[in-house]
VOTOR-653201 format. One record per residue (C-alpha): residue number from 1; residue in one letter; x, y, z. Coordinates in Angstrom, 3 decimals, decimal comma. Example, Ala and Ser with C-alpha at 12.3 -4.5 7.8 and 13.67 -1.06 7.14 Angstrom:
2
+------+-------+----------+----------+----------+
! mivo ! marvo !       c1 !       c2 !       c3 !
+------+-------+----------+----------+----------+
!    1 !     A !   12,300 !   -4,500 !    7,800 !
!    2 !     S !   13,670 !   -1,060 !    7,140 !
+------+-------+----------+----------+----------+
This chain:
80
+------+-------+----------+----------+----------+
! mivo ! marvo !       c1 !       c2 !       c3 !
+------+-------+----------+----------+----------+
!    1 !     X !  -17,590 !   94,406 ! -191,185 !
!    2 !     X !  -15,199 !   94,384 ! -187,911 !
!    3 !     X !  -12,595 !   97,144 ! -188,083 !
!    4 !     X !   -8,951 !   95,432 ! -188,815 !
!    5 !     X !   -6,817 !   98,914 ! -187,514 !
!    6 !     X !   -8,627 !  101,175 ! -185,318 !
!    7 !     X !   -5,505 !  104,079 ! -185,011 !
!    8 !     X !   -5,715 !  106,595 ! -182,288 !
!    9 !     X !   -3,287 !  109,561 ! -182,350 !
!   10 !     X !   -2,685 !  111,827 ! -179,310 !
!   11 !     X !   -1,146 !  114,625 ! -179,363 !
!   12 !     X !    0,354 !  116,017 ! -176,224 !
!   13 !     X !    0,516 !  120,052 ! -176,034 !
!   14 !     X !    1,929 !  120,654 ! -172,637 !
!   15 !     X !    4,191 !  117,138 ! -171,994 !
!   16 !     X !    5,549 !  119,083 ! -168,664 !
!   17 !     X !    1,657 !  118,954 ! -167,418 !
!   18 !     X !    0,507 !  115,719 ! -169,397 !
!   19 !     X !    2,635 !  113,248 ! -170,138 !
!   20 !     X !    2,694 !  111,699 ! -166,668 !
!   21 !     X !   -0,913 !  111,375 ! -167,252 !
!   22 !     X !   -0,810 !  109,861 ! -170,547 !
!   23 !     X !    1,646 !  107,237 ! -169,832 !
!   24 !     X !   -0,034 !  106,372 ! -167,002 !
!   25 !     X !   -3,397 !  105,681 ! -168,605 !
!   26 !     X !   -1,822 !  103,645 ! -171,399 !
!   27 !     X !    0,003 !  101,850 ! -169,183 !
!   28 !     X !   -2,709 !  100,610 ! -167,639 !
!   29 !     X !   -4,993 !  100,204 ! -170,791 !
!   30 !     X !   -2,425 !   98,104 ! -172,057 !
!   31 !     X !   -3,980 !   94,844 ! -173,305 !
!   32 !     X !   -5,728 !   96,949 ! -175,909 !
!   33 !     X !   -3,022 !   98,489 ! -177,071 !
!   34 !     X !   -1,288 !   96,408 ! -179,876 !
!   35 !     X !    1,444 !   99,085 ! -181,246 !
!   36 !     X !    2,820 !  102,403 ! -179,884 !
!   37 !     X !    4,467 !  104,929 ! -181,857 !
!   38 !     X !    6,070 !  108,001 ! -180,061 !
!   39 !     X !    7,106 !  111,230 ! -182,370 !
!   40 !     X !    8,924 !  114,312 ! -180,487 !
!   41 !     X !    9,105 !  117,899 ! -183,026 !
!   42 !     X !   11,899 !  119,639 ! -181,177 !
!   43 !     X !   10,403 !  122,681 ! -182,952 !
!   44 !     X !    6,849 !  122,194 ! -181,096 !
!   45 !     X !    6,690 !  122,139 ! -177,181 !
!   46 !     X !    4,631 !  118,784 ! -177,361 !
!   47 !     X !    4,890 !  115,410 ! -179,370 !
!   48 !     X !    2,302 !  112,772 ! -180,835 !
!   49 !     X !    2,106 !  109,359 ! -179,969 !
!   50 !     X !    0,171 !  107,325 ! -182,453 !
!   51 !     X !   -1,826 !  103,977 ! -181,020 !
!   52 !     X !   -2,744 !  100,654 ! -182,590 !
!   53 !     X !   -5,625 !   99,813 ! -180,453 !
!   54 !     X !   -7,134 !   96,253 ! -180,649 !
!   55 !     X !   -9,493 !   93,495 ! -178,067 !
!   56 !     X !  -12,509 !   94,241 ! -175,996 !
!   57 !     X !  -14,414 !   97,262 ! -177,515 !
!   58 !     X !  -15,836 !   98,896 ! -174,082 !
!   59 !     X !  -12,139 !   98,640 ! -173,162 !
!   60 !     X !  -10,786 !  100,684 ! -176,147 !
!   61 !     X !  -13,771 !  103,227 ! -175,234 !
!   62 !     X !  -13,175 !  103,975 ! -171,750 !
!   63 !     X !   -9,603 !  104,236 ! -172,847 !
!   64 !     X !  -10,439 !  106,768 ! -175,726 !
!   65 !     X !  -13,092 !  108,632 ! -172,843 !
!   66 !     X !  -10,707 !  108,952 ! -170,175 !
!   67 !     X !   -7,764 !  110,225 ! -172,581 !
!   68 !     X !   -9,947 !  112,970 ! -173,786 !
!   69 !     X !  -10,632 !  114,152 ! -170,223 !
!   70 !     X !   -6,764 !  114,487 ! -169,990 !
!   71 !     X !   -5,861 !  118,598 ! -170,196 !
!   72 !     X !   -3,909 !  119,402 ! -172,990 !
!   73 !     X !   -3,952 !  116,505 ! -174,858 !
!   74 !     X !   -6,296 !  116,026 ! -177,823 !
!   75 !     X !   -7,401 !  112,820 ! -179,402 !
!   76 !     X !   -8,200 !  111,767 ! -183,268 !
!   77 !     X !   -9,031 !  108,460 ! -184,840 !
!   78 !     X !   -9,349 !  106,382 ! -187,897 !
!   79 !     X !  -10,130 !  103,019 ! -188,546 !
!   80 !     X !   -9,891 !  100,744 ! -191,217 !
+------+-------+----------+----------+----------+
């Protein structure tokens, strides 16, 4: 069965040190990305941004790979 919502959320721990990074990545992984949701906790240094990722599937995993290898930043999944 192919995966209908494969949901990526990222959450940034340093955004002074990161967040260049990030956006830059997504920006240009952005023909798998079908939805982008950005969450800032004034009360936390860094913020979450949660992914809809859909399309080629050795697109979506050099995407996942590459934001993983991003310092201070962590990665989780689900899929549904």
């Amino acid at each position: 069965m192919q995966k209908e919502y494969e949901i990526v959320g990222i959450y940034i721990k340093e955004p002074g040190t990161a967040y260049e990074e990030v956006q830059k990545l997504m920006t240009g992984f952005g023909c798998v990305i079908r939805t982008r949701l950005g969450i800032n906790n004034e009360s936390i240094k860094g913020g979450i941004i949660v992914l809809d990722l859909h399309g080629d599937e050795k697109q979506k995993q050099l995407f996942r790979d590459k934001i993983r290898l991003i310092e201070h930043v962590e990665l989780q999944e689900m899929s549904f």
